[in-house]
C-alpha positions as CSV (number, residue, x, y, z in Angstrom):
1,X,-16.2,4.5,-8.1
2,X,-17.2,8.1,-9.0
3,X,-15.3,11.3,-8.3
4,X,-16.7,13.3,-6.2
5,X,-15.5,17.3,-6.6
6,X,-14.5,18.9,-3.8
7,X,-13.7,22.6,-2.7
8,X,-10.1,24.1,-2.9
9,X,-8.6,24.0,0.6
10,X,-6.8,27.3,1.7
11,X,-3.7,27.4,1.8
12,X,-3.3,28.2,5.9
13,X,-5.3,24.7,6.1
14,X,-3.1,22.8,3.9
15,X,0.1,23.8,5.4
16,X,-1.2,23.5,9.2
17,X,-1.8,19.9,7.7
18,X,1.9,19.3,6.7
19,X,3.1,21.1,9.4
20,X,1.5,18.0,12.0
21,X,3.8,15.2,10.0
22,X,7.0,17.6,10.6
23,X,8.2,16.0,13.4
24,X,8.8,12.8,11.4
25,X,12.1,14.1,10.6
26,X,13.8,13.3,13.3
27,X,12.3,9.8,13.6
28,X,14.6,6.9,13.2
29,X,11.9,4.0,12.5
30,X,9.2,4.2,9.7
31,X,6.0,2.1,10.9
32,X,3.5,1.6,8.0
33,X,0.5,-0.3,9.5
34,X,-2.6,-2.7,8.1
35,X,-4.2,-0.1,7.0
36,X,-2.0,1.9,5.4
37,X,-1.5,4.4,8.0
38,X,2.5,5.6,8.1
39,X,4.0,6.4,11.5
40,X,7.4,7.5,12.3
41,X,8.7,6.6,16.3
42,X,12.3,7.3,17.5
43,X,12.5,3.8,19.6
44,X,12.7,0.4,18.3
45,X,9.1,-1.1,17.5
46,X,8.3,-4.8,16.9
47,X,6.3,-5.6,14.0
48,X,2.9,-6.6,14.1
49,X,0.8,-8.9,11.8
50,X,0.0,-7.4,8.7
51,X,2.9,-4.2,9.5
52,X,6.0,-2.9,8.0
53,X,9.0,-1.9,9.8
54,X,11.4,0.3,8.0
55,X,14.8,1.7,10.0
56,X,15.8,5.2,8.8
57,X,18.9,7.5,8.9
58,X,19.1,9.9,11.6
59,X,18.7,12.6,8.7
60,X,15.8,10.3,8.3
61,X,16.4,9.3,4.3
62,X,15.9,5.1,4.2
63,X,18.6,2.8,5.1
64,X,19.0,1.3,2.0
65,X,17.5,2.5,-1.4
66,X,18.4,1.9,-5.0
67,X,19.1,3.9,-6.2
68,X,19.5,6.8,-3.6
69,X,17.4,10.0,-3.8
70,X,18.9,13.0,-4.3
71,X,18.9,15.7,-1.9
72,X,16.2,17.7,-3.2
73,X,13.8,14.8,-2.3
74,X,15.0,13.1,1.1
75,X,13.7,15.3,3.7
76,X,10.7,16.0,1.7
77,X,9.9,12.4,1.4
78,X,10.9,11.2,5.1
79,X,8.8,14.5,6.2
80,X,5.5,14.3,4.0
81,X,5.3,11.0,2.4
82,X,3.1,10.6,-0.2
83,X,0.4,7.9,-0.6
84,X,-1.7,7.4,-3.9
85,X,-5.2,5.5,-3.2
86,X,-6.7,4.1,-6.6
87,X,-9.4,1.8,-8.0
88,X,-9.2,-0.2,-11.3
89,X,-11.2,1.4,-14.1
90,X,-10.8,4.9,-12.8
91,X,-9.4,7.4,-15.4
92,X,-9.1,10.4,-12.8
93,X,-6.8,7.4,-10.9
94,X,-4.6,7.6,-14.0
95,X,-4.2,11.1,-14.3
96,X,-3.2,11.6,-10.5
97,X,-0.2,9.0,-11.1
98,X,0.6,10.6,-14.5
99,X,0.9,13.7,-12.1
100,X,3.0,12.5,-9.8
101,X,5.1,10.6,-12.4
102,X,5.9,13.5,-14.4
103,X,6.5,15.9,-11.7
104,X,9.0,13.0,-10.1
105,X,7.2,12.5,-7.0
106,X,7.9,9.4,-5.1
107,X,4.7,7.6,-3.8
108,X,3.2,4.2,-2.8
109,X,-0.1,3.2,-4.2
110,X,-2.9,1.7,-2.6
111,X,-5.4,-0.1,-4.8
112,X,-9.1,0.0,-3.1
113,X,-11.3,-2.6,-4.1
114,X,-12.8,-4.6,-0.7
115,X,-14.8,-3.6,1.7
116,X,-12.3,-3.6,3.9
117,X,-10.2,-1.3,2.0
118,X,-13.3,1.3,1.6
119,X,-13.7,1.5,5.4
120,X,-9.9,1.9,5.9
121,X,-9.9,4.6,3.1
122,X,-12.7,6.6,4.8
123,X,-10.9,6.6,8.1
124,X,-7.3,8.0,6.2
125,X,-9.0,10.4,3.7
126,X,-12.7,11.1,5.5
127,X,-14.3,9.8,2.3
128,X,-14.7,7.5,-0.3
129,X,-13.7,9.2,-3.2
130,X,-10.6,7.8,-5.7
131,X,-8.4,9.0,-6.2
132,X,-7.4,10.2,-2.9
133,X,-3.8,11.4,-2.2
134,X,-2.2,12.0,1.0
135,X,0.6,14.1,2.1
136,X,2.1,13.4,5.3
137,X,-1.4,14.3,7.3
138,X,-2.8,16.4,4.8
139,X,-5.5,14.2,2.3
140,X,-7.0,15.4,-0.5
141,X,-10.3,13.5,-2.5
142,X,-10.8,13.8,-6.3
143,X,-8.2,14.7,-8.1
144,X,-7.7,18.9,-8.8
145,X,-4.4,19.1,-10.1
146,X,-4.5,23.0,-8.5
147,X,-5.2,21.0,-5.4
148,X,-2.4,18.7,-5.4
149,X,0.4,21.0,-7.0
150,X,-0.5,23.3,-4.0
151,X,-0.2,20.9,-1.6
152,X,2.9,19.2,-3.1
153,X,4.5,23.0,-3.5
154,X,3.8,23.6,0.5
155,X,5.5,19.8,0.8
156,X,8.8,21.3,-0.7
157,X,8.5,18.8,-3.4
158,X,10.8,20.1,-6.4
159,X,8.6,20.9,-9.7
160,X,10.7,19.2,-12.1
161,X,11.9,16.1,-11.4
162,X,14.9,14.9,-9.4
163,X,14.6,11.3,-9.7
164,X,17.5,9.4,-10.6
165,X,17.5,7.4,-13.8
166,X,16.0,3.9,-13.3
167,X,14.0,4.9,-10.3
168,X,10.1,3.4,-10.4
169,X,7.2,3.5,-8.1
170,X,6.9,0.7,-6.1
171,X,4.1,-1.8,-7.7
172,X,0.1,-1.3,-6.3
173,X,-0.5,-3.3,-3.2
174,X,-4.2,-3.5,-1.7
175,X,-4.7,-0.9,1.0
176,X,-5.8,-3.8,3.2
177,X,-3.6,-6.7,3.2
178,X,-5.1,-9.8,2.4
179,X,-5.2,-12.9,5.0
180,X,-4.2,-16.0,3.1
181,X,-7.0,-18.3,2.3
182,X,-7.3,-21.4,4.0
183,X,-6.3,-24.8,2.3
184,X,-8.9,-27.0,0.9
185,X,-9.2,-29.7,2.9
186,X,-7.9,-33.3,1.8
187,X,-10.7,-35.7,1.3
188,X,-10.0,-39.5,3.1
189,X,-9.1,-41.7,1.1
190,X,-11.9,-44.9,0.7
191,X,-10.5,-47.6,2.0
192,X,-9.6,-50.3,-0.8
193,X,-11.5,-53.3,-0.6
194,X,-9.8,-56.8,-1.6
195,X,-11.5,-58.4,-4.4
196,X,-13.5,-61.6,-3.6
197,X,-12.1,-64.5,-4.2
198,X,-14.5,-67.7,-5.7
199,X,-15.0,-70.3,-3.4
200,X,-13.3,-74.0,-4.0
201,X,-15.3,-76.3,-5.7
202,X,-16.3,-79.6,-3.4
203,X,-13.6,-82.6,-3.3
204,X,-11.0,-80.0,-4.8
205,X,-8.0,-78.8,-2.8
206,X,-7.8,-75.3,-4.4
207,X,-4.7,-76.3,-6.1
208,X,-5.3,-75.4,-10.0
209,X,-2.7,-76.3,-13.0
């Protein structure tokens, strides 16, 4: 999938963008939905099919994490969480994590590869470009690493990084989960037949020795 370049947003844009997701600070449940979408509600939710449910803090960092984040990262992460949307075969895809990785920017990926996935990336990012990155509300498509180390900066994401030793991205998971495919149906058995036995011969009682 092609990038597509895209003009530098100004920086009054970007940060009315970020400035949307601020109220997530003072949520106390994380709601990530089918399609990616990540909401913050301060009253219990129930789950829904194909949704995650996380339970924050009231200073909003998760529950439970291993290891912790430090400081420098936990409100910028519960505030503007960051979502990475790749395709396989996509060197700009690689140097958008390589990016994140270096500056020590916690993210979840999203692998695009469906149909389903493409629709549900147009309706997060408005396009179809990989790699797409969002920022709490704000989403950028294509990579510009002026573009996303502006956007990161406004975040009040640290430049170097802060990650503990041992931390790690959480693995790729499809932007769209997958329903489980139906089991192959079991074929009847055929009925065994008994084999036919040969008829006694006249004047004989069956009896052989």
């Amino acid at each position: 999938m092609p990038m597509r370049p895209i003009r530098s947003s100004s920086t009054q844009a970007v940060l009315l963008g970020l400035l949307l997701a601020a109220g997530a600070s003072h949520a106390q449940y994380k709601v990530v939905g089918p399609d990616g979408r990540i909401t913050y509600t301060d009253r219990p939710v129930a789950a829904v099919p194909g949704s995650q449910v996380q339970a924050l803090r009231r200073d909003a960092g998760p529950a439970s994490s291993a290891p912790l984040l430090p400081i420098e990262l936990r409100e910028s992460v519960a505030r503007f969480p960051v979502t990475l949307f790749t395709s396989s075969d996509c060197p700009p895809c690689d140097s958008g994590r390589k990016l994140l990785q270096q500056r020590g920017v916690p993210y979840a990926e999203r692998l695009v590869s469906s149909d389903d996935d493409i629709a549900a990336l147009q309706r997060l990012s408005g396009g179809r470009t990989v790699p797409a990155l969002t920022v709490g509300s704000q989403a950028l498509r294509g990579y510009q690493e002026s573009d996303w180390q502006g956007t990161l900066d406004l975040a009040g994401y640290p430049k170097a990084s802060k990650l503990p030793r041992g931390w790690a991205p959480p693995p790729p998971a499809p932007l769209v989960a997958r329903a489980p495919e139906p089991a192959a149906p079991v074929a009847p058995r055929a009925p065994v037949e008994a084999p036919a036995q040969a008829p006694a011969a006249a004047g004989s009682s069956g009896i052989r020795f």
